[in-house]
N, C-alpha and C positions, 0 to 999 in steps of 0.2 A: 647653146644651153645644155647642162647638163643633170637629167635626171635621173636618178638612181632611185629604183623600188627593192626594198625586203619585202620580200615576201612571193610565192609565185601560186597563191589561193586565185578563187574568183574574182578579188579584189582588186591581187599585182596584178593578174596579166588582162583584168578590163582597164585600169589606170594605163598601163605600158601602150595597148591598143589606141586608147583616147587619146593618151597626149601625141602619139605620132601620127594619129588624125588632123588633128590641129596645127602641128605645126612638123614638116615636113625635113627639117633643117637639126632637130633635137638629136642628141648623144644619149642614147638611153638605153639604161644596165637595168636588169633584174637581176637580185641577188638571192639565192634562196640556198639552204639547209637539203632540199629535197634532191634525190638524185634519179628520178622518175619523171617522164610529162607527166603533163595538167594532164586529171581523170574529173570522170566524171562524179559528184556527190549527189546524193545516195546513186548507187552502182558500185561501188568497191567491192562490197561482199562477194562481187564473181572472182576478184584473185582468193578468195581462199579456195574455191574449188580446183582454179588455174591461176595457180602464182605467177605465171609470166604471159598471162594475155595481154594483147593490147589492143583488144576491142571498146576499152572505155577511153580512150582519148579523144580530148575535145580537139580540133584538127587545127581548126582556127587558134587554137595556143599552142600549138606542138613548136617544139624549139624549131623546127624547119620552116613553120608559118610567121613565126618571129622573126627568124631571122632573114625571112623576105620581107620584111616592113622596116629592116637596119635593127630591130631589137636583141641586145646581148642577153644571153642568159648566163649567167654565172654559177651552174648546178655546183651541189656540195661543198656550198663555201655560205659560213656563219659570220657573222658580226660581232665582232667581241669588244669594240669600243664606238663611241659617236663622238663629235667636237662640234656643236654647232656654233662657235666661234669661227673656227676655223674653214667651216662645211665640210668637215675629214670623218670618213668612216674607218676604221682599223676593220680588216675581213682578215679569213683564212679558208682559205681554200685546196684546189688539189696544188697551187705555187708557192704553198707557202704562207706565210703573212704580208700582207700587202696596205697601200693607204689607198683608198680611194674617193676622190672629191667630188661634189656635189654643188650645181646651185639649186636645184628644189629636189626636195629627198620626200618619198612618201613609204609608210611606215604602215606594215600589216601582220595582222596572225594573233593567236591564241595558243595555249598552253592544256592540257587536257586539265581538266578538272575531277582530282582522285578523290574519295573520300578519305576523310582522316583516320584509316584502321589498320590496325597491325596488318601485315603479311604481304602489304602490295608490291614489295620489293621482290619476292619470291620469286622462281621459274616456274611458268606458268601464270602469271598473272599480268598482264598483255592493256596494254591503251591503243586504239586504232586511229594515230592522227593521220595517215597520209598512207598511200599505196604502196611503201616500204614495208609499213607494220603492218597490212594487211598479206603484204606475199610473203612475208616472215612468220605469222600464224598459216595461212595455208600451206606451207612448206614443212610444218610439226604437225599438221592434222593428222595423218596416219597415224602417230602413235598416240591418240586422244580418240575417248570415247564420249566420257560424259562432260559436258560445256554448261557453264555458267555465265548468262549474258545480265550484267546491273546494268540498267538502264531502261526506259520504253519508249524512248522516242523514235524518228523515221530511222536512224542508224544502227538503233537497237535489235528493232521489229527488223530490218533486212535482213540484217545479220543472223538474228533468229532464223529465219525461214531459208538463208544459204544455207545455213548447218543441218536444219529440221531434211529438206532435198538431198545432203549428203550421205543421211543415216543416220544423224551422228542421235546422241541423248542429249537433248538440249531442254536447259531448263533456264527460265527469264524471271529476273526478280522485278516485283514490282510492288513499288512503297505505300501509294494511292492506289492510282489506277493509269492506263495505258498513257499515253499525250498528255498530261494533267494540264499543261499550259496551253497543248497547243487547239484540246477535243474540248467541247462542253461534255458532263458529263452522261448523259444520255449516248452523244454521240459514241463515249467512250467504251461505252458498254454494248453499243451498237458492234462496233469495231470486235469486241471481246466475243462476240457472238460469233464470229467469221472466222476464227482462227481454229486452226485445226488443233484432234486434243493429240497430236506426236510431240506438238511444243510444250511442255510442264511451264504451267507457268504458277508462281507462287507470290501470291497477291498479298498486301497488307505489312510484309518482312522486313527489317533492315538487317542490312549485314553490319556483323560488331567484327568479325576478323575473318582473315584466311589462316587457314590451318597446314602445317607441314613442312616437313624437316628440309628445308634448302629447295623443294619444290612444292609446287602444289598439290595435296590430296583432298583439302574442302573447303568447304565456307560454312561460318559460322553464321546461322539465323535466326535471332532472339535467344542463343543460347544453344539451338540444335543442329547437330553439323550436315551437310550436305556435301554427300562427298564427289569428288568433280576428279578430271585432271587439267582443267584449265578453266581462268575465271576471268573473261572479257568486261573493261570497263568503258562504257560508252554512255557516258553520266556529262557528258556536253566539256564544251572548253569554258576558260575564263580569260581574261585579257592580258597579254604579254604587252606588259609597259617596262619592263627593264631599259629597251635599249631610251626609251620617248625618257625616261629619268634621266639618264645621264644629260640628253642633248637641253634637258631644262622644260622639256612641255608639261603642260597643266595637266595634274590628272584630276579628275571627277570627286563625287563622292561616293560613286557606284564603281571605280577602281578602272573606268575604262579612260581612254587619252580624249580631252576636252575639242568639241569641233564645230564649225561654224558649219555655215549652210553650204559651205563648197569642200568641207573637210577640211580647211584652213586649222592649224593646230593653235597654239598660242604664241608659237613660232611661226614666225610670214613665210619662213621658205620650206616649213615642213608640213606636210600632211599627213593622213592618217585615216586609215579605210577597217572593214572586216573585224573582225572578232574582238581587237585591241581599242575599237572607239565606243563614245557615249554617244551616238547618233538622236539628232535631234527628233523626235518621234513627231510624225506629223499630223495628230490627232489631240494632241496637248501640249505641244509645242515645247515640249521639256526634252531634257537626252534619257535613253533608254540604252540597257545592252540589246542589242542584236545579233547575236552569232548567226546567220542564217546565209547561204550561199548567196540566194537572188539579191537579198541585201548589199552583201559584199560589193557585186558585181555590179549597182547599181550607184554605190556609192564610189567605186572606183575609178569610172566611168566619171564622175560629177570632178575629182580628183583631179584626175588625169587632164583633165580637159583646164580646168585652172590653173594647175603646173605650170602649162607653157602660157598662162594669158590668156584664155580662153573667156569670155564674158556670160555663159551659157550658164543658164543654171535651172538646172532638173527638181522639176519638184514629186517626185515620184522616187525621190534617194531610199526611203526608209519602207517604203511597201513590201510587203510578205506575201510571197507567192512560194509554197511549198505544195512540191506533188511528187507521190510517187505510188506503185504497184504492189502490194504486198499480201502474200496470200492470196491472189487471185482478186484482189478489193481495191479500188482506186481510192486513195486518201489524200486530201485536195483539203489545205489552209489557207487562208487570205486575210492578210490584215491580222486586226484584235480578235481575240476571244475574249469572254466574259470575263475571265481569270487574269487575263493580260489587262483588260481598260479597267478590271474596278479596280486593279490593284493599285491604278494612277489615278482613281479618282474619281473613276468618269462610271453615273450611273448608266446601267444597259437592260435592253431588253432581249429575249433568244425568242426567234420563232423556227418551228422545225415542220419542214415538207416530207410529205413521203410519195414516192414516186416507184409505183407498183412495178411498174412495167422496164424499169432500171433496176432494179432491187436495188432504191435508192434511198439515203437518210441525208438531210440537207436541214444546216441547222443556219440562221441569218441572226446574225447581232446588231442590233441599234442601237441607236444611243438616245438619251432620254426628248429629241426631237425629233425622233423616228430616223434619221441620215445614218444610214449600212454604213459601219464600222469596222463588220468582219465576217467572216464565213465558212462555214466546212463542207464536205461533202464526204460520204462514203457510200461507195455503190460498185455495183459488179460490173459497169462499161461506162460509158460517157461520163467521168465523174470531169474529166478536162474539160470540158464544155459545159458543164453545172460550172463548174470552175471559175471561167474567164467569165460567164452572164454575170458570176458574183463580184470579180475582180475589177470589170469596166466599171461598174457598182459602186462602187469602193473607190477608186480612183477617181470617176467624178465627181465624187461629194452628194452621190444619188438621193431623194427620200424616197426609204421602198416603195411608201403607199402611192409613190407618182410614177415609180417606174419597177414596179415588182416584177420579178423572175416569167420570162417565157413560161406558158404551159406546155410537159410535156409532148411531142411531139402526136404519142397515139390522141391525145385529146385534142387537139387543134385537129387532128386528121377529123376526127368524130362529130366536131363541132362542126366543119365545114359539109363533112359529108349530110348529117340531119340540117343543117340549112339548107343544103342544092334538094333533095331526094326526102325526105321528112325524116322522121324518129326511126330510129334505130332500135330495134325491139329483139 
């Protein structure tokens, strides 16, 4: 059998892992665009300080762990035609143009999603899809002073705070407010409290253009210029369905590639993972976009594993588990936010903890039968372990009021001690 992935996100190289899990006898190619290993997401922002480190590689994908399991990788070779007639991909690579065949083909990745404004073509004005473009930005940092980051989400906010550590003048535009989809708003503001004031950040703005003659000298905000020498956009991807058109797959009405509960496409021998699918959401049983790693790497997994015949089927494909450090604040998402469920439908309720002795903000979303739908956390240490309490939560279909959150650790201490010894005065 022979299976070929585009793609070499969290998505290809957990499909590529799974399917020669399962079946031990498999031909299987990864074909990717990228000419770097798998790195870690969020963590890129350390190549701009060190363009050529290679501290974030995940090891278990490094083309050397691959190609202990027989997995080929195909770096620096794109896809320029599909035949699912045929099962023929047309690539080109460092050999040239080549055909290469396929009996189950799975199909992954996203495209940056730019705003529609004059000037993004400019030098200096930069999309960070992959650990290329991040060591191609930190490799021009020296001659940049003032940085412009669009965007607030976790790759935003990193990337902020790499540059803020550098020295640099870094200034963060933000339209609402920080995470809008991914923070309730309390949280958000929570979060804006903790941020140091070396980051400018300009709250409420759209940008209408970049300004400057063949390179960049500013950005245009509501009319008033802001002047930069480079303007970072990290405003999320959208879904690369080019090649899924050609071979005939369905797309969405959300523009992502159509897929069944194993990522089965509308084509039996193609599938489809990561940023490019409408992922069945499994809290309203509808498809949703998911750009999200853990996603990826969850559904690739589910993939991979059907590819070769596999009868397994994961019900935990679409779960959102984001976390990462920024500014010294652990920032921990799980599942829906209130933003995310009403927007499909689903009424919610937020309750929010505070937890003195973490410097902690812990916001829980239910749904109108009280069963945890979603969760955040930000806090100055343990927020990974607020985290998972919410996330096992969440995955078993919990009702808080039956199974609500551990009490901090000082207060069980306190609780037990005035049991044994009396009140604590």
């Amino acid at each position: 059998m022979k299976i070929v992935i585009v793609g070499y996100g969290p998505g290809g190289a957990a499909a590529a892992v799974a399917a020669r899990m399962f079946n031990s006898d498999a031909d299987i190619k990864i074909v990717t665009e990228e000419i770097l290993e798998s790195h870690r997401k969020p963590g890129a922002s350390l190549a701009l300080e060190i363009p050529d480190t290679n501290d974030l590689a995940i090891n278990d994908w490094s083309w050397s762990e691959l190609a202990k399991k027989r997995i080929e990788v195909l770096s620096g070779t794109s896809v320029t035609q599909g035949d699912s007639k045929s099962k023929t991909l047309q690539i080109t690579g460092k050999k040239g143009i080549s055909t290469l065949n396929y009996d189950k083909l799975i199909a992954t990745g996203g495209v940056p999603r730019i705003p529609k404004i004059p000037g993004t073509n400019l030098e200096g004005a930069f999309t960070i899809q992959d650990m290329a473009d991040t060591r191609e930005i930190g490799k021009q940092l020296s001659g940049m002073n003032k940085i412009v980051i669009i965007g607030a989400g976790f790759s935003g906010l990193e990337t902020a705070e790499r540059l803020v550590s550098l020295g640099k003048d870094t200034h963060l535009i933000i339209r609402s407010r920080l995470m809008r989809r991914q923070l309730e708003e309390p949280m958000s503001a929570e979060l804006l409290s903790r941020i140091p004031s070396a980051l400018t950040i300009h709250k409420g703005v759209s940008p209408s253009s970049i300004s400057g003659d063949g390179k960049v000298d500013g950005l245009v905000l509501d009319g008033e210029k802001l002047e930069a020498d480079a303007v970072l956009f990290m405003t999320g991807v959208r879904p690369n369905v080019e090649l899924a058109k050609q071979l005939g797959v369905k797309i969405g009405d959300l523009g992502g590639i159509i897929v069944n509960e194993t990522m089965q496409t509308s084509e039996d021998n193609i599938y489809a993972v990561g940023d490019c699918v409408e992922i069945i959401d499994s809290l309203i049983k509808k498809p949703i976009l998911s750009p999200v790693g853990s996603v990826a790497a969850r559904a690739g997994r589910q993939a991979g594993v059907a590819a070769v015949g596999g009868k397994k089927i994961y019900d935990d494909t679409s779960m959102r588990f984001q976390y990462d450090r920024i500014f010294g604040t652990d920032i921990v998402c799980i599942g829906h936010s209130s933003t995310t469920a009403e927007g499909m439908g689903v009424k919610t309720n937020v309750q929010y903890i505070h937890d003195t002795s973490e410097f902690a903000k812990v916001a829980l979303v239910t749904d109108s039968k009280g069963q945890l739908i979603g969760g955040q956390v930000i806090a100055s240490r343990m927020g990974a372990r607020l985290g998972y309490e919410i996330f096992e939560r969440v995955e078993s279909g919990a009702i808080l009021q039956d199974k609500p959150l551990l009490k901090p650790r000082h207060e069980r201490l306190r609780e037990y001690l005035e049991t044994t010894f009396g009140p604590i005065r």
